[in-house]
C-alpha positions, 0 to 999 in steps of 0.5 A: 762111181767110187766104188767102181774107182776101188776096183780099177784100184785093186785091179791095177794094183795086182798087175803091179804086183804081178809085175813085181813078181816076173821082175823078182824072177828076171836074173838081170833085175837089180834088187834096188830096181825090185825095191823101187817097183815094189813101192813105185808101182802101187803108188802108180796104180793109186794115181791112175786110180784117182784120175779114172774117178776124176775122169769119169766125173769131171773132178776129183772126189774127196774123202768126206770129212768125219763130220759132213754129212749126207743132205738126208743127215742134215736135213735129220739134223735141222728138223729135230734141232727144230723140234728141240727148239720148238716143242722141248725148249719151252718145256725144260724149265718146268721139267727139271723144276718138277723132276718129272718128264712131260707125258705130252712130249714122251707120245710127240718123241714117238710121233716124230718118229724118234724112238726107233731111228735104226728099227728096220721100216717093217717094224715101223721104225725109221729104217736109218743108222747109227749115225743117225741117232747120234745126230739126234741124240746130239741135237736133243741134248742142245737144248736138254740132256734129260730128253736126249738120254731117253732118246739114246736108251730107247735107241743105242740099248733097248732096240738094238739089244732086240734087233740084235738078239730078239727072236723073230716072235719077240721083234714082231711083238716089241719092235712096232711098239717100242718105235710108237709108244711103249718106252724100254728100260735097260735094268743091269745096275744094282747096290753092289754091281755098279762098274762091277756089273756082273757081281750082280745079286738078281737071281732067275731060278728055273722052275721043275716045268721047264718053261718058266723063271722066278726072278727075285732081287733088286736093281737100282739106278735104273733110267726110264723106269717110271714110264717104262712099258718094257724092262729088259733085266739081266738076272743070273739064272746059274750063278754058279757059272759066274757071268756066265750064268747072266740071262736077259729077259724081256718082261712088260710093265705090270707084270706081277711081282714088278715093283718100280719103287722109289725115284731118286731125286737128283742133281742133274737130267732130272726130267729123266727118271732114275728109279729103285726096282724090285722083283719079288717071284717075277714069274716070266716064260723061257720065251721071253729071253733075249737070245739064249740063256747064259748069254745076258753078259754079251747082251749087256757088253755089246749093247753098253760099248755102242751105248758110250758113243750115244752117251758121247754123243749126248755129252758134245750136244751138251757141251754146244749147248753150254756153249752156245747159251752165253754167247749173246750174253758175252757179245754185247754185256758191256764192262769197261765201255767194251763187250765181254767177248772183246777181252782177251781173257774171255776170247782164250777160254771161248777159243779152248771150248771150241776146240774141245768141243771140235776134237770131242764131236770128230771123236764121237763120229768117228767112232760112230761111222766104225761101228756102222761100218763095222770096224774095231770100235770098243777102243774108240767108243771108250775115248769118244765117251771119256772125252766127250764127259770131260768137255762137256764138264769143263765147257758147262763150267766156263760157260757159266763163269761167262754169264757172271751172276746170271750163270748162278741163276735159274733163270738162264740155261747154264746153270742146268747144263753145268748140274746135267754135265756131271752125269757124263763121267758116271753112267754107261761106264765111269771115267776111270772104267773107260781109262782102263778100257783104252789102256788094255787095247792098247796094251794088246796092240803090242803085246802081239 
């Protein structure tokens, strides 16, 4: 029915417009009269616009507000924030005491159908959008970001990098898996190309057969990499060509001549792995490139800008669930003969957090619904990204100022969001990447 309301729109706006026309030609118009028929006339088309749509449904339909969502988006939301609840919580502690995902879980993340929300339902995936897994994505990091940023792996990078640029052989044989059982790892970073990603070192030589690359080198920082069924590495296979020369490959775990080495042992999202990989004459066949040789740079560009909304999203989980953590606490701990939350002081700052964290999830979601619409939304992914790590930070510390003592501890959750809430200004692009992102879209905006 909107839609419908669209074209009645842009129909009567074309008779407006058309009218415009003959008055121009009229000798005996007026140039005011022109000018006010010019703006009156649209507007009036607009206006009858609205009134067939409320006509026709018997009230007036209004633009949902970035953050409504569908009843298939919210029930998304309720089971996962179940599952969250339920299936990862009582885990979290144990997790990150160890440092090491719970394999159980991994197979239930699969199970729940979490690990191909937007791979289409004949790959057995779920078939949903992008707002979708950022809902997800959202929900998971409530409870615990190192689960969360797996989930958006798996999702905002792997697949959709596949989806995107796989060929029809290599989506049939890894989409399936990788929404059932088999975990991608996106291996783009090493010591020497962090924010500067394409002064990457990895080589990929062509062999005399044609067919095949020996890939040789060493990446570093590389998440997921311990329980990681598929790699997908950006080697560069003319490093002559510069960037340019930069190839992705999609390549098993096991393969000869790929080594996951050493697991780094971190402040933060500790049950996520982060570990060292090394490629010693990795012998791969021209197939398994991700689209075409040479193309790896635009691979990793498009797939990293939709990735910052999954990292903003993950960010605003983090920061509603930091947020929320302490307010039992603050609602009935007692100093003074009166509860925390009844001094001003702690009411401010909960007010603050609250409206930081607000502006950050309209943020996300806008930029969200642009890229699934399929709008400009580089410039807004960078915000959401940038805002999102800047409030998750600063929400995780209040919170544990709120819980006093007891923050300081491991016994209560803040002081885990508080150490997993660094990440957000480092990985997918750091903070000072994302500043001059933004500033050079706004520079063209105006140097057109």
């Amino acid at each position: 029915m909107l839609r419908r309301s669209h074209r009645v729109a842009r129909t009567l706006l074309a008779r407006s417009v058309a009218s415009t026309a003959v008055a121009v030609a009229a000798p005996r118009c007026s140039v005011a009269a022109v000018a006010a028929s010019s703006v009156v006339a649209p507007l009036r088309a607009l206006r009858t616009s609205s009134r067939v749509l409320q006509s026709a449904e018997g009230a007036t339909a209004p633009r949902p507000a970035l953050t409504s969502f569908s009843e298939d988006e919210e029930q998304l939301r309720a089971t996962v924030a179940q599952f969250a609840r339920e299936v990862i919580g009582p885990r979290v502690s144990q997790m990150d005491e160890d440092g090491r995902l719970d394999p159980m879980l991994l197979q239930q993340l699969f199970n729940q159908g979490l690990m191909g929300i937007e791979t289409p339902a004949e790959y057995e995936g779920g078939g949903m959008s992008f707002v979708d897994s950022c809902i997800v994505i959202e929900e998971l990091a409530k409870v615990d970001p190192a689960i969360s940023v797996i989930v958006d792996i798996q999702n905002t990078l792997i697949n959709t990098s596949i989806m995107k640029y796989g060929s029809d052989a290599l989506k049939k044989k890894w989409l399936p898996r990788l929404a059932t059982d088999t975990l991608g790892s996106f291996c783009l970073s090493e010591a020497g190309s962090g924010s500067d990603a394409f002064a990457m070192k990895t080589t990929a030589t062509k062999q005399a057969d044609g067919e095949h690359f020996l890939i040789n080198g060493t990446k570093m920082w590389i998440s997921n990499a311990n329980e990681a069924g598929l790699f997908l590495i950006f080697a560069n296979a003319n490093p002559a060509a510069g960037y340019k020369g930069i190839t992705a490959f999609l390549v098993p775990a096991g393969t000869p001549g790929l080594t996951v080495g050493k697991k780094e042992n971190k402040l933060g999202i500790r049950a996520s792995s982060t570990c060292e990989l090394s490629f010693d004459n990795l012998k791969v066949h021209k197939d398994q490139i991700l689209g075409k040789e040479g193309e790896g740079y635009k691979i990793a560009i498009g797939s990293l800008n939709e990735g910052r909304i999954g990292i903003g999203a993950q960010m605003l989980g983090l920061a509603q669930g930091a947020f929320e953590a302490p307010m039992n606490h603050i609602h009935t701990r007692k100093q003074f003969g009166a509860t925390l939350a009844s001094f001003q002081g702690v009411q401010f700052s909960v007010a603050r957090m609250a409206t930081e964290i607000e502006a950050a999830r309209l943020m996300v979601y806008n930029a969200a619904r642009l890229k699934m619409e399929g709008r400009p939304f580089i410039q807004q992914a960078a915000m959401a990204k940038l805002k999102a790590s800047l409030v998750a930070e600063e929400v995780a510390s209040e919170a544990v100022e709120w819980m006093g003592g007891l923050g300081f501890t491991k016994d209560y959750p803040s002081e885990k969001f508080f150490r997993d809430s660094k990440i957000g200004s480092i990985y997918e692009g750091a903070t000072n990447l994302q500043l001059q992102t933004i500033a050079k879209h706004i520079s063209k905006q105006y140097q057109q």
